[in-house]
matplotlib code that plots the C-alpha trace (Angstrom):
import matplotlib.pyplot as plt

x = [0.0, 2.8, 4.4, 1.4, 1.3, 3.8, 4.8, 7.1, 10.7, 10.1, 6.6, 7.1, 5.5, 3.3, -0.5, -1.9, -4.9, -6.2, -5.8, -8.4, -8.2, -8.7, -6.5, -3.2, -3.8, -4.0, -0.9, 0.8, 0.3, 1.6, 4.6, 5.1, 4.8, 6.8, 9.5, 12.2, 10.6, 9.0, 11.1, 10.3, 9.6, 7.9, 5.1, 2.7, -0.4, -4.0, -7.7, -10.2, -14.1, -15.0, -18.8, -19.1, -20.7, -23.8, -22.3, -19.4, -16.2, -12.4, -9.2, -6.0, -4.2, -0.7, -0.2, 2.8, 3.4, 2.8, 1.4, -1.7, -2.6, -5.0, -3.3, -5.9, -9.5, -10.8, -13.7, -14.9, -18.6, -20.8, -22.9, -19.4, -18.6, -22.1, -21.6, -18.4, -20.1, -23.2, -20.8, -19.5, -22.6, -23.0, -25.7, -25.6, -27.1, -24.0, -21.2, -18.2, -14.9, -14.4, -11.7, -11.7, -13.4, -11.9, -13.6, -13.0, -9.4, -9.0, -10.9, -8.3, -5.4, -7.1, -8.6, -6.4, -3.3, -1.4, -2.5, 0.2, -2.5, -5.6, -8.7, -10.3, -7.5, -7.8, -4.9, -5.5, -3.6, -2.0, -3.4, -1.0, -0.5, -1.0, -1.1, -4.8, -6.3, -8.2, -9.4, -13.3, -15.0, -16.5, -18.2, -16.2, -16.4, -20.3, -21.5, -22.3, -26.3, -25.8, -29.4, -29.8, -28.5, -25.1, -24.2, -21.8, -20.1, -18.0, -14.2, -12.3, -10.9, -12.5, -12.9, -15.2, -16.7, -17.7, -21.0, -21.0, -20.3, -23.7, -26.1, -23.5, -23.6, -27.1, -27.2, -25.8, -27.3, -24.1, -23.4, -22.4, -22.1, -23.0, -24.4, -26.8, -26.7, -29.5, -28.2, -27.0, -25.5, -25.1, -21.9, -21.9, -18.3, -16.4, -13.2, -10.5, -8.0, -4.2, -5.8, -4.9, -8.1, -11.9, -14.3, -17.2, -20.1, -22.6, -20.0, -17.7, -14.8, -11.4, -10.2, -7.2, -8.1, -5.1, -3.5, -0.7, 1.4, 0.7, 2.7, 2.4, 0.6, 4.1, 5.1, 1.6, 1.7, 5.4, 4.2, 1.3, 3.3, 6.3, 3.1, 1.6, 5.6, 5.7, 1.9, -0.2, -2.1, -1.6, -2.7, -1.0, -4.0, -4.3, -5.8, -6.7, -10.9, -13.0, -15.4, -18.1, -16.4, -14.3, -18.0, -19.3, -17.6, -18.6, -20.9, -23.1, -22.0, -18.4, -16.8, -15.3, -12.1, -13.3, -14.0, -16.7, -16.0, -16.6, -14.4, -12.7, -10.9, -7.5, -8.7, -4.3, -6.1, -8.7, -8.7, -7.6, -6.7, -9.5, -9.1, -10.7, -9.2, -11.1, -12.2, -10.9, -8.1, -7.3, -7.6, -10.9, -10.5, -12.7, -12.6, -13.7, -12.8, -15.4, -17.7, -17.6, -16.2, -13.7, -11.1, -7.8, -5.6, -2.1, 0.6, 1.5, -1.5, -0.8, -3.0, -3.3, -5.0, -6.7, -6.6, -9.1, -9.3, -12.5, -12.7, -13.2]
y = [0.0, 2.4, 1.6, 3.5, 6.5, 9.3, 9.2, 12.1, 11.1, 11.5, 9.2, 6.0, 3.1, 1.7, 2.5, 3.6, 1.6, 3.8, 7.0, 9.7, 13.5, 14.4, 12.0, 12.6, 16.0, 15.8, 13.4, 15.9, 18.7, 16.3, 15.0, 17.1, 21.1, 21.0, 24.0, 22.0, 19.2, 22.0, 21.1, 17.1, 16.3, 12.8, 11.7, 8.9, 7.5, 6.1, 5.6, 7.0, 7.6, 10.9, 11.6, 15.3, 14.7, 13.1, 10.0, 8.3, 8.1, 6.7, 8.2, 7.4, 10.3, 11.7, 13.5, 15.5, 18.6, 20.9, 18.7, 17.2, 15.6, 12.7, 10.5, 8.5, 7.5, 4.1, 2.7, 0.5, -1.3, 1.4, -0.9, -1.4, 2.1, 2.6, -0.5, 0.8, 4.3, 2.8, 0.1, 3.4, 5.0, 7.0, 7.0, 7.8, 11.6, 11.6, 14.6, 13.4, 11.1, 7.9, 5.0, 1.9, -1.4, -4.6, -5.5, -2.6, -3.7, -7.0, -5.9, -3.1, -5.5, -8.2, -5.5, -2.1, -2.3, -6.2, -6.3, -4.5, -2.6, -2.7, -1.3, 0.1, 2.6, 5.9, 8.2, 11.8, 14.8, 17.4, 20.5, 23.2, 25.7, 29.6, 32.9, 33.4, 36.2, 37.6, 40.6, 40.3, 43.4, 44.6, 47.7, 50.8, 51.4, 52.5, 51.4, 47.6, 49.0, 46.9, 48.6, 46.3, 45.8, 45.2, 42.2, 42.2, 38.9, 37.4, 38.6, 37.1, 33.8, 31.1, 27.2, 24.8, 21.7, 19.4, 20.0, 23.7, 24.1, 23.1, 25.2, 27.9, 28.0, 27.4, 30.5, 32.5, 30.3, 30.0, 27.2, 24.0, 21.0, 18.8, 20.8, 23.4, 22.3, 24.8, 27.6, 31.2, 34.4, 36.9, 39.2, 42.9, 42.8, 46.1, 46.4, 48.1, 48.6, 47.8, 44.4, 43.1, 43.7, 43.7, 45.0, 43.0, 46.2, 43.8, 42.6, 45.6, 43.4, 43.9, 40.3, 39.6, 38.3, 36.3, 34.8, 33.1, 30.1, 26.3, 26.1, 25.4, 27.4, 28.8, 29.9, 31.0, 33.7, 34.8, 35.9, 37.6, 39.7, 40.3, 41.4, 44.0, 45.1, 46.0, 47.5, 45.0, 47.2, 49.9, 48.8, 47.1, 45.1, 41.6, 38.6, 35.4, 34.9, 33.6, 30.4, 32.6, 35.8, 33.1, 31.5, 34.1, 34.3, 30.7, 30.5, 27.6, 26.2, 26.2, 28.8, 28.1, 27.8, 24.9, 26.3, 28.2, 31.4, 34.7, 34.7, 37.9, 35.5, 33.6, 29.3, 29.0, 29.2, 26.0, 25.6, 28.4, 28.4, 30.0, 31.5, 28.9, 25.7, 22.3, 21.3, 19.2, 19.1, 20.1, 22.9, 24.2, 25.2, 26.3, 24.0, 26.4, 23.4, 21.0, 23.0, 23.1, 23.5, 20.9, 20.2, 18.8, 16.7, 17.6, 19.6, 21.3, 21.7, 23.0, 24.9, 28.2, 31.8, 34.3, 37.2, 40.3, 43.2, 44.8, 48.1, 51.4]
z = [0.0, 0.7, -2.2, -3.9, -2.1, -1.9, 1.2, 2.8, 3.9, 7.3, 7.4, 9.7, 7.5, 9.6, 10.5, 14.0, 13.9, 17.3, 15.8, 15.2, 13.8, 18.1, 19.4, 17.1, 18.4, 21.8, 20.8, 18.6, 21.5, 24.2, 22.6, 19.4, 20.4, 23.6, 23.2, 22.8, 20.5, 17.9, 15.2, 15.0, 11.5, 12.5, 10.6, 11.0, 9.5, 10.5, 9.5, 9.9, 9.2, 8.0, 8.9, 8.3, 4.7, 3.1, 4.0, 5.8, 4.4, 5.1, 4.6, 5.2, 6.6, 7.5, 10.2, 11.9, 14.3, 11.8, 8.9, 8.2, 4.7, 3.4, 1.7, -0.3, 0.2, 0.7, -1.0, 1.8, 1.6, 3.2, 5.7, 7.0, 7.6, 9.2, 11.7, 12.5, 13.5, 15.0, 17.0, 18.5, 20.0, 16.3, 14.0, 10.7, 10.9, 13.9, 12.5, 13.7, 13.2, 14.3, 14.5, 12.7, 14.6, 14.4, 11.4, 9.6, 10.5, 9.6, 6.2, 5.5, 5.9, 3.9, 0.8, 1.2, 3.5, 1.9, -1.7, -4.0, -5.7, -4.0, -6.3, -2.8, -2.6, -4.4, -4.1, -2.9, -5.2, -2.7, -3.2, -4.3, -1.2, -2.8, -0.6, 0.9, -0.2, 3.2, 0.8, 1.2, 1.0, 4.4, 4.9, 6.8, 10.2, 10.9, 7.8, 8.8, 8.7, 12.2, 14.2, 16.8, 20.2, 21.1, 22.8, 25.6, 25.7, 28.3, 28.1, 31.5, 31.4, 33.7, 34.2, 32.4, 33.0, 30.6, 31.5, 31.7, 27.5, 26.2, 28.4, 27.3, 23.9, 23.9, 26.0, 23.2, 20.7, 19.0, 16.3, 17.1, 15.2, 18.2, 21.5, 19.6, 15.5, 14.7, 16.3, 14.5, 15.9, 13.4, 13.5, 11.6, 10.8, 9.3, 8.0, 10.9, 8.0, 6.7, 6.0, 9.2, 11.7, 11.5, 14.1, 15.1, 15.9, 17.6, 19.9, 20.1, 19.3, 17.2, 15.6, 13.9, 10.2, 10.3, 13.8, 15.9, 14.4, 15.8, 18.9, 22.4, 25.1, 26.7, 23.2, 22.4, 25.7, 25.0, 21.1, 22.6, 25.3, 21.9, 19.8, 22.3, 23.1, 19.3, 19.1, 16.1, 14.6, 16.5, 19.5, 23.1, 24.9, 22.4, 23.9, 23.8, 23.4, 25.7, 24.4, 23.9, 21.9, 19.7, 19.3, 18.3, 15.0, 14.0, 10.8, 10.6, 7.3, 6.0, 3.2, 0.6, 2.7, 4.5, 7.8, 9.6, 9.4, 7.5, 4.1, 5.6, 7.9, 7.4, 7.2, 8.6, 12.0, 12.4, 16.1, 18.4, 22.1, 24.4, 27.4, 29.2, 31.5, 31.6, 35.0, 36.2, 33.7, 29.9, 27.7, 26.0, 21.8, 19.6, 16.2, 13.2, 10.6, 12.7, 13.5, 17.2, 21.1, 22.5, 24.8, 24.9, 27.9, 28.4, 30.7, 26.9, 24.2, 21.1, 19.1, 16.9, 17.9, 16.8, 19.0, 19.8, 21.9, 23.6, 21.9, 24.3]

ax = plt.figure().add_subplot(projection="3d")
ax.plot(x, y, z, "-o")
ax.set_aspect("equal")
plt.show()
């Protein structure tokens, strides 16, 4: 099977049947973005079941620190796939990712994984990387035709339990994929200028239209503290979000971009840190490329940022 794919020099040739798109990042974030391991260039490889779209779907994919790429897609009997999902506590409506079973296993070693050139495996092209353009038009300042009532939204950081999240976005009635699917929060963003900031006039938020580089949570505060030293934008008070101002930006399909967020934002930032700790342990993010709120174990998580500011 490897022998068919193009596999990066670095790529360990062998399959993590365990994996999942959440677990090799809470592995990734544990092991891969500690300060002095930021540079690993390891990469491994796993299946998994895609169920964001009409229907279910497996991938093989490669991941690393600061790489993620589907190798190929496998053509696997659909009533298998659904098993496998259902055999987890899914259902088929269910929008999320799950593992392989054991007999999805032992059929991907028998169909996929041994055979020197298995029909089930389809081969995914890269897609050539080119500079975003983050130029969508947004109204001036005061021009947004925004008439309603601004919303004041949390801005300290605080501590979460797992059962705290739902009744809070449902509070909002931000989107989620899972806690609150049908709910909406419309933004009236304007452009800040320079290309670099919008303002949110419901909220009475600045955002970065770009952010912070994957790295851990130490790294993440030092770059804050070095950005409001030199003045972003002009300004000297940047911040991480809380759950519910970085929720508040999340659109309830994806762009074209891939990710749920107004066009006017950079897709280089798919989860972001929150200012927010688990209790009792762990990390809360906000996942713009899923669709939804989760949290992460670890004494080091990784992750990106986008930061804000409250404006006066």
């Amino acid at each position: 099977m490897f022998k068919k794919l193009k596999l990066s020099d670095t790529t360990v040739a062998s399959i993590e049947w365990e994996m999942t798109p959440d677990l090799a990042f809470c592995t990734f974030s544990a092991k891969g973005l500690r300060d002095e391991l930021t540079n690993t260039d390891e990469r491994i490889c796993y299946f998994f079941i895609d169920n964001y779209g009409d229907e279910p779907k497996l991938y093989l994919m490669e991941r690393g620190t600061r790489y993620v790429n589907v190798l190929a897609e496998v053509k696997a009997p659909l009533a298998m796939m659904t098993d496998c999902i259902t055999n987890q506590g899914g259902t088929p409506s269910s929008k999320d990712n799950y593992p392989v079973d054991s007999l999805l296993k032992e059929w991907l070693l028998a169909e996929v994984v041994t055979p020197e050139d298995s029909p089930f495996l389809v081969p995914v092209t890269p897609e050539e990387t080119e500079e975003e353009d983050l130029g969508e038009i947004l109204p001036p300042v005061g021009k947004t035709d925004f008439s309603g009532d601004k919303v004041v939204l949390p801005g300290e950081h605080c501590t979460l339990a797992d059962d705290q999240v739902g009744p809070l976005i449902r509070q909002w009635n931000f989107y989620d994929a899972q806690l609150n699917p049908q709910g909406t929060f419309d933004n009236a963003l304007a452009n800040a200028g320079a290309g670099l900031t919008v303002i949110d006039e419901r909220t009475g938020i600045m955002w970065q239209q770009a952010g912070l580089d994957l790295c851990s949570i130490r790294s993440m505060m030092r770059s804050i503290e070095q950005l409001n030293k030199k003045g972003f934008a002009g300004y000297h008070d940047w911040r991480m979000p809380t759950v519910e101002e970085a929720m508040s930006l999340m659109e309830t399909t994806p762009n074209a971009k891939g990710v749920h967020l107004h066009p006017c934002f950079s897709k280089e930032q798919p989860f972001i840190f929150v200012a927010a700790r688990r209790k009792p342990t762990g990390y809360w993010f906000v996942d713009y490329r899923q669709g939804k709120v989760y949290w992460s174990s670890g004494t080091v998580p990784g992750g990106f940022c986008r930061l804000c500011r409250r404006m006066a």
